[in-house]
C-alpha positions in Angstrom: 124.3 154.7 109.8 122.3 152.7 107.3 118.8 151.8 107.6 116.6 149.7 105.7 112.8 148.9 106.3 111.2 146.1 104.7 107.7 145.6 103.4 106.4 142.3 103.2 103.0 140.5 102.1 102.3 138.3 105.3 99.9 135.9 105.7 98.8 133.1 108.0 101.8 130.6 107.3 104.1 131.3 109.4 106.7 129.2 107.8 106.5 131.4 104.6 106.5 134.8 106.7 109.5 133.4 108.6 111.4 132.7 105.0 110.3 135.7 103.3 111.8 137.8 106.4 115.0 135.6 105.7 115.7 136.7 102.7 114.5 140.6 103.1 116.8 141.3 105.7 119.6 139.5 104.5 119.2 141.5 101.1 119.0 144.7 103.4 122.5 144.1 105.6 123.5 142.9 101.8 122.5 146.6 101.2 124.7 147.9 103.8 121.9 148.6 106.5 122.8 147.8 110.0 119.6 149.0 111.6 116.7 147.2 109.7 112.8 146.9 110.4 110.2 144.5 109.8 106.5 145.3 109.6 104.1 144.6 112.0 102.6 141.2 112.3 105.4 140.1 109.8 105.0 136.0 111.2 101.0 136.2 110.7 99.0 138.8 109.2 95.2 138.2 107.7 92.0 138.1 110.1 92.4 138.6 113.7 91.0 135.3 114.8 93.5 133.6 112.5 96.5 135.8 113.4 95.5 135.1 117.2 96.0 131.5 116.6 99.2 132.0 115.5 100.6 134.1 118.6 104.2 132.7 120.0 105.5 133.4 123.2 108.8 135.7 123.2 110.7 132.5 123.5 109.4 131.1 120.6 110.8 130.4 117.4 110.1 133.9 115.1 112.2 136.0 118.2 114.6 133.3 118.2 115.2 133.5 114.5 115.6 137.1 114.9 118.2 137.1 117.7 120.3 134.5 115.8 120.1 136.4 112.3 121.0 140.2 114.2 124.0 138.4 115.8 125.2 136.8 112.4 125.0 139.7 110.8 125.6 142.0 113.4 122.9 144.8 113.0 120.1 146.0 115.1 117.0 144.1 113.7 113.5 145.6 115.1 111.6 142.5 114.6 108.6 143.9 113.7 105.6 143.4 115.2 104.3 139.7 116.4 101.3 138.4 117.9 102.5 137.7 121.8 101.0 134.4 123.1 98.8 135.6 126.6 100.6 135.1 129.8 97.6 133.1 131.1 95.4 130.2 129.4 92.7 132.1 127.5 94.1 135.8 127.8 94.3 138.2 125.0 97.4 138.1 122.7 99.6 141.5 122.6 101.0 143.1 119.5 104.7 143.3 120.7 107.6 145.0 118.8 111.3 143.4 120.1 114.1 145.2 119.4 117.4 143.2 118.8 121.0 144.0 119.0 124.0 143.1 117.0 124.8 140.7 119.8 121.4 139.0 119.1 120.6 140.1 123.3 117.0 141.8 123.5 117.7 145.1 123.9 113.3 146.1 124.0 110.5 145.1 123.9 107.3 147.2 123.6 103.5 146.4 123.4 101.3 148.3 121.4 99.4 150.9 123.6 96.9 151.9 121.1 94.6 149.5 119.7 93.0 149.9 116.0 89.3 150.5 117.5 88.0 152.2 114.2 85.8 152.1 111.3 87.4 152.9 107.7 85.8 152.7 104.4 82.8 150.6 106.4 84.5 147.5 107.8 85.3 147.9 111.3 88.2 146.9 113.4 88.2 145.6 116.9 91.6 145.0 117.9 91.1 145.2 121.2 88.7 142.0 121.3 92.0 140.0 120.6 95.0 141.6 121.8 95.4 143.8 125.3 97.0 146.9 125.2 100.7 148.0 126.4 100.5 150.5 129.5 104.3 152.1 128.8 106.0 153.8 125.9 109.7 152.4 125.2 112.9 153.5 124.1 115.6 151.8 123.4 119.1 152.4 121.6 121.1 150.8 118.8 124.3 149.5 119.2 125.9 153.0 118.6 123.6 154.6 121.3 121.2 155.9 119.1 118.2 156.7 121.0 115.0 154.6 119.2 111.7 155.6 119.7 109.5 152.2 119.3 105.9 152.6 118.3 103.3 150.2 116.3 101.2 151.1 113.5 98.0 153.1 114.9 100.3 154.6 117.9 101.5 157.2 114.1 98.5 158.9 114.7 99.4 160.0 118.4 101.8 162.6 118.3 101.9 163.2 122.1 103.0 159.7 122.1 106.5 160.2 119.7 106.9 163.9 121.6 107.5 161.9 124.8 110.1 159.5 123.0 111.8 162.7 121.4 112.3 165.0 124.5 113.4 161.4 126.4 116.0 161.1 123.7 115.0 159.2 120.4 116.6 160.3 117.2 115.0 157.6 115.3 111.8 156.6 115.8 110.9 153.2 114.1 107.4 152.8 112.9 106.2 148.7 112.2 102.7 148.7 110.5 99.9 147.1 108.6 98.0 150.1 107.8 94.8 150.0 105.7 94.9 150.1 102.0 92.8 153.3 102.3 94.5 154.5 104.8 97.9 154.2 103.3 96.3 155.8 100.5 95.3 158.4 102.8 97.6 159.8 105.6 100.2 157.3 105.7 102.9 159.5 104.2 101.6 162.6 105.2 101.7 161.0 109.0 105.2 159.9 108.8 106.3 163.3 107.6 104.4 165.2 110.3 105.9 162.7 113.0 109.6 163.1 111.5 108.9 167.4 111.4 107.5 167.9 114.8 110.0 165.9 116.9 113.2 166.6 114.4 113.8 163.1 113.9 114.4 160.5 111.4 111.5 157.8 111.2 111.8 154.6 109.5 108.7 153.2 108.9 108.3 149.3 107.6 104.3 148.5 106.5 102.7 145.2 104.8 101.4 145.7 101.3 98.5 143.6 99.3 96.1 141.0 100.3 96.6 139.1 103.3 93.5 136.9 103.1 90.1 137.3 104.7 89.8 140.4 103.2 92.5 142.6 104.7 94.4 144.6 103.0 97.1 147.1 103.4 99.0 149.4 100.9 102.8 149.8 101.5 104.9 152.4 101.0 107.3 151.5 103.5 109.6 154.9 104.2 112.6 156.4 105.8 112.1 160.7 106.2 114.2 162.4 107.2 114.3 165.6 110.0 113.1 167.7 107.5 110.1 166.0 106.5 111.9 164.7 103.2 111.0 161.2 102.1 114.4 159.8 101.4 113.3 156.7 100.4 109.8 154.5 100.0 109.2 151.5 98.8 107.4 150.5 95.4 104.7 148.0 95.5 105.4 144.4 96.4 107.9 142.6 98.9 111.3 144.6 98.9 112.8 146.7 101.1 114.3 150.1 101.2 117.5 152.1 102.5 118.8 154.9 103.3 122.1 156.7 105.0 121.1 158.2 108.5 122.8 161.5 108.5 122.6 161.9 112.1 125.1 165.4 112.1 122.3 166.9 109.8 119.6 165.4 112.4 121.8 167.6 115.2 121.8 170.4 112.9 117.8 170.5 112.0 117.6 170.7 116.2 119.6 173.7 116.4 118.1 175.8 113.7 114.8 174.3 115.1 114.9 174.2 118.5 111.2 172.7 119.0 112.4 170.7 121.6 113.9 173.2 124.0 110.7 175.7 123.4 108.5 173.5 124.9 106.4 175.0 127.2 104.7 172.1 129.7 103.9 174.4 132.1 101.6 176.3 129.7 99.8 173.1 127.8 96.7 173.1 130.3 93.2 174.9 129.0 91.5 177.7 130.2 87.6 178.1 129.0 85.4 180.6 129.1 85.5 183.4 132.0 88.6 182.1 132.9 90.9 183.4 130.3 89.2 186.7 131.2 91.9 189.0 133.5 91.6 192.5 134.5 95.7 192.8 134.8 96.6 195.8 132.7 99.5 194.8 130.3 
């Protein structure tokens, strides 16, 4: 399997997004890729008040462009991220991630469960005053049956949450983002690689790079790492993509040397403090 994950500059035309994802992921299946990713918020990115305006039902014309495009060219396309219209007249929007088969049927469809609540470099975030949060992990499979761990941007810094998709059966775990500039700069990579270690899977991770008006930025380096930790391939700066051959026999073979799956212990993972971890047994 070949995988590709694109990095694009979105902003708040949605006409321009929709054409620049065009072009990226035809260049990608061009590329050989038949699983590809889009970053997150790939038909709006910039402020949240001006992304929010922009939301589209699942029905709507970004999803529908991605279900004709997979079945033309017969790959599983992770659309990204998009900003969900509410259900109800004057609800919140939800960042939802649609997964796509070759087919162009929608195979999954996950909602961000953590929100970007944070203060970096002294601007603060408040996702949550525009979208609502998901209440259920997903995973999902390609075409060949590869399990696919979805996830969204600030879920990378949850690892319980990509240990769940790993024990339920993802071997890729797909990672659609607009992080930060600093944050990029930060733990972006070092995140990814920690992600890929712990859960002996292969994680291709799409972000949006440069200035997206109103002040937000983010920094790129999309990446595909591999069960080992090893960063097989990441993007340079500026709207292109990246690929890489999934060697899923070597994924099987990092499990069995590392077994971190099977040495879970569940029924150990609960804290004791204080006098209770005292014991008079005699070993």
């Amino acid at each position: 399997m070949r995988a590709a994950a694109i990095q694009l500059t979105s902003t708040t035309d949605v006409a321009a997004n929709l054409a620049a994802a065009d072009r990226a992921v035809r260049a990608a299946a061009t590329d050989g890729a038949s699983l590809v990713v889009l970053p997150e918020k790939w038909t709006a990115y910039g402020r949240p008040e001006d992304v929010a305006a922009c939301a589209q039902p699942l029905d709507g014309p970004a999803i529908a462009w991605a279900r004709d495009i997979a079945r033309e060219l017969r790959l599983d396309l992770v659309a990204g991220s998009i900003a969900e219209a509410p259900a109800v007249p004057g609800g919140r929007t939800r960042n939802t991630s649609v997964h796509v088969g070759p087919d162009g049927d929608l195979r999954a469809v996950y909602r961000k469960v953590h929100l970007f609540d944070v203060e970096v470099g002294g601007t603060t975030y408040a996702e949550s005053a525009f979208d609502e949060p998901g209440d259920a992990l997903v995973l999902s499979a390609t075409a060949d049956g590869v399990g696919l761990g979805m996830s969204v941007c600030y879920d990378l810094r949850f690892p319980e949450m990509y240990r769940e998709l790993a024990v339920a059966g993802a071997r890729i775990l797909v990672v659609p983002a607009a992080f930060t500039l600093a944050t990029t700069r930060e733990h972006w990579t070092v995140l990814l690689r920690a992600r890929a270690i712990e859960n002996a899977c292969v994680v291709v991770a799409a972000n949006q790079i440069g200035d997206h008006g109103g002040g937000v930025r983010t920094g790129g380096r999309s990446a595909i790492v591999d069960p080992a930790g090893v960063v097989v391939a990441c993007a340079a700066d500026g709207s292109t993509h990246v690929c890489a051959e999934i060697d899923l026999e070597a994924l099987d073979d990092v499990r069995a040397r590392m077994p971190v799956l099977d040495h879970r212990r569940p029924d150990a993972y609960r804290v004791r403090r204080g006098p209770d971890t005292l014991t008079t047994e005699v070993p």
